[in-house]
N, CA, C and O atoms as CSV, one atom per row, in Angstrom:
chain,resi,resn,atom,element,x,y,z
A,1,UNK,N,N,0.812,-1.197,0.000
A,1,UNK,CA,C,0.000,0.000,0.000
A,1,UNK,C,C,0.855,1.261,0.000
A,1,UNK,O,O,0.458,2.340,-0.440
A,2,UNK,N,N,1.995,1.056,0.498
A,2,UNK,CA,C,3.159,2.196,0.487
A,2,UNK,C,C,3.265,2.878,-0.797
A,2,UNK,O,O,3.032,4.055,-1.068
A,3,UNK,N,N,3.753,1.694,-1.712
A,3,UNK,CA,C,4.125,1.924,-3.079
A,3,UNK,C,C,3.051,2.868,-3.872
A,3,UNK,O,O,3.302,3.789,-4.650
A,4,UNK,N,N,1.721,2.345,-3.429
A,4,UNK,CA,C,0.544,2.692,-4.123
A,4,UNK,C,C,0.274,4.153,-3.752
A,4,UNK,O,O,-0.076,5.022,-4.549
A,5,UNK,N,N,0.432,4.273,-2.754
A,5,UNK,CA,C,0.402,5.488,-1.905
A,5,UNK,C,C,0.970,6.554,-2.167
A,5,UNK,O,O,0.381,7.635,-2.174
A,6,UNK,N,N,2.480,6.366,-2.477
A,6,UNK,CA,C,3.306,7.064,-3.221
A,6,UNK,C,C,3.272,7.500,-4.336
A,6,UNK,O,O,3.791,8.569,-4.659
A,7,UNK,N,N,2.687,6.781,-5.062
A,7,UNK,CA,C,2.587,6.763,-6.666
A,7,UNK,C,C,1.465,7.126,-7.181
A,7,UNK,O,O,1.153,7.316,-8.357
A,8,UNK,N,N,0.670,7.241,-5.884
A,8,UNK,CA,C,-0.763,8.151,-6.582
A,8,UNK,C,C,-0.242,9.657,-6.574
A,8,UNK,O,O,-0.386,10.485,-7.474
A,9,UNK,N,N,0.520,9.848,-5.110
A,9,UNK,CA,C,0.566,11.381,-4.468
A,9,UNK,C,C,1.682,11.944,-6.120
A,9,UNK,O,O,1.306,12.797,-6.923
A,10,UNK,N,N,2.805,11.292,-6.193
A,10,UNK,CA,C,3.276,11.927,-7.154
A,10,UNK,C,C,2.589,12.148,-8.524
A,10,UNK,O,O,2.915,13.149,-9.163
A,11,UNK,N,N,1.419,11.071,-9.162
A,11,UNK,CA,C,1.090,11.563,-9.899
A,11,UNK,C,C,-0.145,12.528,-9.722
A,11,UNK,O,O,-0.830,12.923,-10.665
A,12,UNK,N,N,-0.328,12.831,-8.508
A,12,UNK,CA,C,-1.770,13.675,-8.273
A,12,UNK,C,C,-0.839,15.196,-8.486
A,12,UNK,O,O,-1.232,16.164,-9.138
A,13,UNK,N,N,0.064,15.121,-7.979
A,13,UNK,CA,C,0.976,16.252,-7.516
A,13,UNK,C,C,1.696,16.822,-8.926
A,13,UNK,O,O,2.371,17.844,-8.807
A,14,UNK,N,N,1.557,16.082,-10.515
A,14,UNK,CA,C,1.989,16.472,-11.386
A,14,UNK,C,C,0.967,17.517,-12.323
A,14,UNK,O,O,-0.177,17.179,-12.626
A,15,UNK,N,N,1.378,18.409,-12.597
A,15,UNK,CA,C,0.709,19.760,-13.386
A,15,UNK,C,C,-0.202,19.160,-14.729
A,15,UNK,O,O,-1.326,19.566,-15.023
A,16,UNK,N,N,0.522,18.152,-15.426
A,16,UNK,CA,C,0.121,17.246,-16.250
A,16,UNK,C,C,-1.147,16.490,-16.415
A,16,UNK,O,O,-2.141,16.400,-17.136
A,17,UNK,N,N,-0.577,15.993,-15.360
A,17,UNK,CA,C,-1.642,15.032,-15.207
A,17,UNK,C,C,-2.691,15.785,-14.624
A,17,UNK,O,O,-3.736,15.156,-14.789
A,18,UNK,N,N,-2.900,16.906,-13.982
A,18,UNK,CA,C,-3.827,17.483,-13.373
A,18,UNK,C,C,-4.721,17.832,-14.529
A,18,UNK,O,O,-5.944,17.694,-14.501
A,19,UNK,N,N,-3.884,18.395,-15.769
A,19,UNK,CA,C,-4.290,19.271,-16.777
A,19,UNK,C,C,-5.381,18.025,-17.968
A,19,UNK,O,O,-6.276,18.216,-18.791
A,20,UNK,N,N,-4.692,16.850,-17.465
A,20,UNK,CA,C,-4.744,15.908,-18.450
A,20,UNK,C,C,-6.566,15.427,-18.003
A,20,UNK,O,O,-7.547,15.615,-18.723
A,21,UNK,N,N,-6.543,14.718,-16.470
A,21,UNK,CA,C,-7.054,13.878,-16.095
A,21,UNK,C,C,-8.464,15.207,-15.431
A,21,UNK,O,O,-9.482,14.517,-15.482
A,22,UNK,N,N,-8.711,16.015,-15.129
A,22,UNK,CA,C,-9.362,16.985,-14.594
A,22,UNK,C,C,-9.437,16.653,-13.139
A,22,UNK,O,O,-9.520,15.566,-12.567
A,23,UNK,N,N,-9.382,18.008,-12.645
A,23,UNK,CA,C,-9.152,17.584,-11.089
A,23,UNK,C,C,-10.836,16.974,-10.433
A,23,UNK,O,O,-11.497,16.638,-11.416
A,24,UNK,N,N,-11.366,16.832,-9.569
A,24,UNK,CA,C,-10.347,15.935,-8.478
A,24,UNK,C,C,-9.960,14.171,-9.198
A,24,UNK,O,O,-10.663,13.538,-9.986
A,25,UNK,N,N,-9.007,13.874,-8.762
A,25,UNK,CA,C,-8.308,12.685,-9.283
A,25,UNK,C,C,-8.444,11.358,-7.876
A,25,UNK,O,O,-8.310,11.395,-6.653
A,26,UNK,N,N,-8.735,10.414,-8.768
A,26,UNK,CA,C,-8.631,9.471,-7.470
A,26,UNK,C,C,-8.313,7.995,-8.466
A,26,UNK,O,O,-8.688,7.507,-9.533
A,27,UNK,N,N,-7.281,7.655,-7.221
A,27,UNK,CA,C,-6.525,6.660,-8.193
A,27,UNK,C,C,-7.222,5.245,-6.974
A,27,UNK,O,O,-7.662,5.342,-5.828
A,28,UNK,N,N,-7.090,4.356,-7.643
A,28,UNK,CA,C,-7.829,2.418,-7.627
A,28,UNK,C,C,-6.775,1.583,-8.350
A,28,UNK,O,O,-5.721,1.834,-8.935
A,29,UNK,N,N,-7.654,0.230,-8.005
A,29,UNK,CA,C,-7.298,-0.820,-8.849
A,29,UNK,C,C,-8.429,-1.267,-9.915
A,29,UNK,O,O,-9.610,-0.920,-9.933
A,30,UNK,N,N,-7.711,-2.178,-10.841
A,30,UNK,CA,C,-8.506,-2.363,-11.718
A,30,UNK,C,C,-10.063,-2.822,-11.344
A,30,UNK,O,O,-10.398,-3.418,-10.320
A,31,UNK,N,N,-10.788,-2.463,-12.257
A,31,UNK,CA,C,-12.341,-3.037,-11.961
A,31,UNK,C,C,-12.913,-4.068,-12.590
A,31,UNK,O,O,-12.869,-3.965,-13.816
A,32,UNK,N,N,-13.540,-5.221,-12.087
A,32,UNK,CA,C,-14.105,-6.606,-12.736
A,32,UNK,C,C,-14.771,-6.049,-13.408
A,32,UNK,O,O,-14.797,-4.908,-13.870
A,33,UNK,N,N,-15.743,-7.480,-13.516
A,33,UNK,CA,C,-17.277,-7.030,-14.355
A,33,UNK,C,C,-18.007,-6.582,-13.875
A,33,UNK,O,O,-18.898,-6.254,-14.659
A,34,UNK,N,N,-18.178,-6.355,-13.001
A,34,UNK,CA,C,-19.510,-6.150,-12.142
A,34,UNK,C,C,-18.873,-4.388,-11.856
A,34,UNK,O,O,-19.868,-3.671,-11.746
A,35,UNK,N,N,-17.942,-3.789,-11.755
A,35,UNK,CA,C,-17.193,-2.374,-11.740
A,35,UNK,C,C,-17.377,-2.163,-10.229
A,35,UNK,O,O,-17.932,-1.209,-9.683
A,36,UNK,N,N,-16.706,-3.421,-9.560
A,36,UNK,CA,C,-16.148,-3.389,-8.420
A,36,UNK,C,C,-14.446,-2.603,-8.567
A,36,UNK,O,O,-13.538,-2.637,-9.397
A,37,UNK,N,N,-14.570,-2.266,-7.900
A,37,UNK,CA,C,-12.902,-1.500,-7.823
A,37,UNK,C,C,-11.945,-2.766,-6.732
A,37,UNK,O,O,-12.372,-3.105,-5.629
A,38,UNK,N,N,-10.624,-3.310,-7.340
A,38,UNK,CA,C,-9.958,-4.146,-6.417
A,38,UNK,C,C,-8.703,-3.551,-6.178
A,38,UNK,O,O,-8.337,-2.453,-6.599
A,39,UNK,N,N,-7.905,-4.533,-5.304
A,39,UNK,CA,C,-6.583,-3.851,-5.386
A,39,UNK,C,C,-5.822,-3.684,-6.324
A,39,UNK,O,O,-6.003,-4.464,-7.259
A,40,UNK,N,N,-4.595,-2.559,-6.500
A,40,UNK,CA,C,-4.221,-2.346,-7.698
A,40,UNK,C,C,-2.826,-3.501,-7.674
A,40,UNK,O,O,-1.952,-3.776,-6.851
A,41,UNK,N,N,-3.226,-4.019,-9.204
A,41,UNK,CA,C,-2.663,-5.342,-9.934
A,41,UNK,C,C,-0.937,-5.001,-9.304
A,41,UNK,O,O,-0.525,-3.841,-9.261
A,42,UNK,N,N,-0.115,-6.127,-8.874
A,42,UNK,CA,C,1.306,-6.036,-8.459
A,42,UNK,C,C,1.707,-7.886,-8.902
A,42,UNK,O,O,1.107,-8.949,-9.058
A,43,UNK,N,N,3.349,-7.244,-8.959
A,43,UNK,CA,C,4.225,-8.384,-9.170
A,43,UNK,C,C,5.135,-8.394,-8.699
A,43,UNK,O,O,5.980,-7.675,-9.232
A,44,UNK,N,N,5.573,-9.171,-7.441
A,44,UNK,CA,C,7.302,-8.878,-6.522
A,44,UNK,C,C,7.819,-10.062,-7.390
A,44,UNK,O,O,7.077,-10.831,-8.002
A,45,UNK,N,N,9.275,-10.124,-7.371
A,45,UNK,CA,C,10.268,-10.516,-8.335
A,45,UNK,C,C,11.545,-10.368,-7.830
A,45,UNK,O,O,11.926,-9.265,-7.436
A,46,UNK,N,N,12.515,-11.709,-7.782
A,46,UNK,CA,C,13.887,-11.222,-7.601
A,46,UNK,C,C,14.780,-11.324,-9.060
A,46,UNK,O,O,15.199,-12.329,-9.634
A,47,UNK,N,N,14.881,-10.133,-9.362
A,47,UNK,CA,C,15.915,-9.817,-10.054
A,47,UNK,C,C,17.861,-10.326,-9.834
A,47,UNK,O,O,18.069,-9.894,-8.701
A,48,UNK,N,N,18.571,-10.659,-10.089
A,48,UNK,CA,C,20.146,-10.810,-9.844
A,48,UNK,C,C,20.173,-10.481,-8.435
A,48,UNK,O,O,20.938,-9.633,-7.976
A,49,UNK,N,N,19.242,-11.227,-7.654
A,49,UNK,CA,C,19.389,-11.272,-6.108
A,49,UNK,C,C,18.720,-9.511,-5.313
A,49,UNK,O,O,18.980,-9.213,-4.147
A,50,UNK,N,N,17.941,-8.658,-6.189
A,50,UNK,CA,C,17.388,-7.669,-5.865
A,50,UNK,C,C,16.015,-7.680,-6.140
A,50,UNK,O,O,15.480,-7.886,-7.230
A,51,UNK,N,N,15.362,-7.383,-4.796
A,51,UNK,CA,C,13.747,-7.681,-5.185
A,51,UNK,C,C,13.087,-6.517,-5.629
A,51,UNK,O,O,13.180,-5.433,-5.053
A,52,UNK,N,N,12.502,-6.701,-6.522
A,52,UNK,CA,C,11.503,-5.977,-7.386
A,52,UNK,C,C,9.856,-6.016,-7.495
A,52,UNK,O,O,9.224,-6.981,-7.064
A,53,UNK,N,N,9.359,-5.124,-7.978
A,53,UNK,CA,C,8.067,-4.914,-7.780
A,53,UNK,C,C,7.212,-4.162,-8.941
A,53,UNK,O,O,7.679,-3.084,-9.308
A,54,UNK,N,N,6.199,-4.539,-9.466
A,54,UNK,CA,C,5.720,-4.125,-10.281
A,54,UNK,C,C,4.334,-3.888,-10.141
A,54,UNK,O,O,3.655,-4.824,-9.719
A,55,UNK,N,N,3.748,-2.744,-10.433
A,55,UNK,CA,C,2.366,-2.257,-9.942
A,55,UNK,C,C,1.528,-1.578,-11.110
A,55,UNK,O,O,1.998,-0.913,-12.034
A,56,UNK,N,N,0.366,-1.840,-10.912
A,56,UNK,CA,C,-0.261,-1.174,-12.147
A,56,UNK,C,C,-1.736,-0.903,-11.712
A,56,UNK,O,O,-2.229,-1.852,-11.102
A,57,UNK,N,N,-2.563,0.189,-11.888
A,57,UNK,CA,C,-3.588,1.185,-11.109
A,57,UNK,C,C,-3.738,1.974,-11.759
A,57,UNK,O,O,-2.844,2.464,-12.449
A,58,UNK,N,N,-5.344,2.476,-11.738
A,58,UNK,CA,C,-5.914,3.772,-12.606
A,58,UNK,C,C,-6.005,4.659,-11.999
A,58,UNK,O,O,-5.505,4.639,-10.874
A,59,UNK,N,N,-6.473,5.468,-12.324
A,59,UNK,CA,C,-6.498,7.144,-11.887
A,59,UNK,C,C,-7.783,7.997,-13.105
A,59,UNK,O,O,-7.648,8.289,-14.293
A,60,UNK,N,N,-8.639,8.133,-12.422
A,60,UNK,CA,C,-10.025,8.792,-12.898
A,60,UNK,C,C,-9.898,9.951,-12.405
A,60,UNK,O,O,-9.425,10.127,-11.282
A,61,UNK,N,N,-10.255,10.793,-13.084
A,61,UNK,CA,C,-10.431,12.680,-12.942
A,61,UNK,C,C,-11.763,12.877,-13.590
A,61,UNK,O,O,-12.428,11.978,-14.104
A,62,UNK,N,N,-12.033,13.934,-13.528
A,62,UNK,CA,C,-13.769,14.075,-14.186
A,62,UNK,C,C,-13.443,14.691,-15.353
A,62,UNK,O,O,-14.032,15.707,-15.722
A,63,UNK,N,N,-12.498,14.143,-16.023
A,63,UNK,CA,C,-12.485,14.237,-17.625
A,63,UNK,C,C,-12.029,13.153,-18.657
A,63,UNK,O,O,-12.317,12.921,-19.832
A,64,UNK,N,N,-11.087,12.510,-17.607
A,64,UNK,CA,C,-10.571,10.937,-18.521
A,64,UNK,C,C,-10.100,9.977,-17.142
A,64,UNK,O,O,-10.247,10.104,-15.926
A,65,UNK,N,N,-9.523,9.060,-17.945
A,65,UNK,CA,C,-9.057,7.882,-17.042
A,65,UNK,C,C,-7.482,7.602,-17.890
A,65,UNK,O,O,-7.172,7.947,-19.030
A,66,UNK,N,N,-6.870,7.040,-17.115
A,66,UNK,CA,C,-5.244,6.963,-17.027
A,66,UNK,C,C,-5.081,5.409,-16.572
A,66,UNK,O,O,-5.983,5.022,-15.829
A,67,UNK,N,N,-4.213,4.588,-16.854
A,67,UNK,CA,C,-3.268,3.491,-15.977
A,67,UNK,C,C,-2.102,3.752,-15.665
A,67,UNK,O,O,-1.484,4.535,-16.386
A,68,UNK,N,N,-1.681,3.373,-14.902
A,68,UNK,CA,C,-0.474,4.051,-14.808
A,68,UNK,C,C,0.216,2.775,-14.021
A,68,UNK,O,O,-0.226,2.127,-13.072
A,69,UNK,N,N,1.834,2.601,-14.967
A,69,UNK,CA,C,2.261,1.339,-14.951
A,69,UNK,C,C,4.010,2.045,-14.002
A,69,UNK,O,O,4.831,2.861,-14.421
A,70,UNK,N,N,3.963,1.131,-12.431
A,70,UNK,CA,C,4.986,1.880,-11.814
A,70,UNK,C,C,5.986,-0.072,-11.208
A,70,UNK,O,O,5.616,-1.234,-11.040
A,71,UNK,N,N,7.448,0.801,-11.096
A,71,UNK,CA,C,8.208,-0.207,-10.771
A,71,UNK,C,C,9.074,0.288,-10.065
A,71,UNK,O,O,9.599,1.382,-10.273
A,72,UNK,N,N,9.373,-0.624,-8.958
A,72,UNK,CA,C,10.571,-0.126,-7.975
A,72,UNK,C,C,11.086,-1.292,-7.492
A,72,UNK,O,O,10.496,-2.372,-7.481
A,73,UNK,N,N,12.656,-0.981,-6.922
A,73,UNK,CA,C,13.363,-1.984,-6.690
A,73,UNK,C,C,14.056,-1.644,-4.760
A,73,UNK,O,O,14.022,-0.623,-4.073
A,74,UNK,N,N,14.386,-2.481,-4.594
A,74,UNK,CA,C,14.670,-2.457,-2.892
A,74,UNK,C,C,16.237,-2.503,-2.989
A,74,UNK,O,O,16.955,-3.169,-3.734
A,75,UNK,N,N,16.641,-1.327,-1.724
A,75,UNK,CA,C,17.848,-1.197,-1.790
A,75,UNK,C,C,18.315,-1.931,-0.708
A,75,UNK,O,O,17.678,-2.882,-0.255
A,76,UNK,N,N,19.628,-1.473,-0.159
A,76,UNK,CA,C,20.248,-2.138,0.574
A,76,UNK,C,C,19.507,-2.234,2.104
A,76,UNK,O,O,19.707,-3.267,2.743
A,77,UNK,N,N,18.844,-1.407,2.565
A,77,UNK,CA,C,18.224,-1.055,3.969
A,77,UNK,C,C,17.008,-1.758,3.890
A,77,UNK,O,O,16.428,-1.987,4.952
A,78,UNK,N,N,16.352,-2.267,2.495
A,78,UNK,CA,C,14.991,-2.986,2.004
A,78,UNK,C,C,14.257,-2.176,1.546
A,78,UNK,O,O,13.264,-2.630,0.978
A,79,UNK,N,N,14.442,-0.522,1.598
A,79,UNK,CA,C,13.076,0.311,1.283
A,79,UNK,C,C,13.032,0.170,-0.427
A,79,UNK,O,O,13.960,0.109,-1.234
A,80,UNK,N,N,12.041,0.153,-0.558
A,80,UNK,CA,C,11.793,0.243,-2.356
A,80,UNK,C,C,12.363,1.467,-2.801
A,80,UNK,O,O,12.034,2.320,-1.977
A,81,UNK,N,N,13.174,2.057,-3.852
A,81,UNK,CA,C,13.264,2.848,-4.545
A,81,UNK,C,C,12.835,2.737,-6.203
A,81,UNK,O,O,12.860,1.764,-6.956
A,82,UNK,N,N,12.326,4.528,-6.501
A,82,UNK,CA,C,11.831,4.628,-7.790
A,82,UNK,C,C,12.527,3.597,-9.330
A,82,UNK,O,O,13.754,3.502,-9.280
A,83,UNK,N,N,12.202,3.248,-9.943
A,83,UNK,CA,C,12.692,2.422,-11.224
A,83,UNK,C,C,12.320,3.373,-12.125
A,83,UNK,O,O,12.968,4.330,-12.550
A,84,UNK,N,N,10.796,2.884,-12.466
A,84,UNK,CA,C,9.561,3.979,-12.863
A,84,UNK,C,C,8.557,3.784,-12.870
A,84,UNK,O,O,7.995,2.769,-12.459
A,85,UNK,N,N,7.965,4.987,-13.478
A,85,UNK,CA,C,6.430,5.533,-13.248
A,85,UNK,C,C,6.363,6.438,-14.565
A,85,UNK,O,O,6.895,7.474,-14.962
A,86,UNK,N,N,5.295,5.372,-15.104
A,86,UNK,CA,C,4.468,5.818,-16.426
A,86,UNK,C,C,3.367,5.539,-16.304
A,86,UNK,O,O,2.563,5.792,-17.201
């Protein structure tokens, strides 16, 4: 939820995306059939002995909708750091 957490605030916090998505913005996970909202889709992974993470979540504004596909990797202390975020 950290990751997710993070990665909404930075993209809520971008001029762009503000301009793009119309404010107010609220980011989820993908939605079934029924347009239940779930958690947003992830993949942990060890890379050459470094664990990795892959996340993917929408973001609705009252003008469009966005996915937005984010990855981070864990450093030496364990905290995840940025890879990216598209």
């Amino acid at each position: 939820n950290g990751v997710f957490s993070r990665a909404v605030d930075k993209c809520l916090a971008h001029p762009r995306v503000q301009d793009l998505l119309g404010m107010p913005i609220k980011g989820h996970g993908a939605t079934d059939r029924r347009g239940r909202r779930r958690h947003p889709r992830h993949v942990e992974f060890d890379k050459e002995g470094v664990r990795h993470m892959r996340m993917q979540f929408n973001l609705e504004g009252t003008r469009n909708t966005a996915t937005v596909h984010v990855e981070v990797r864990a450093n030496e202390r364990g905290d995840y750091e940025w890879s990216h975020l598209v």
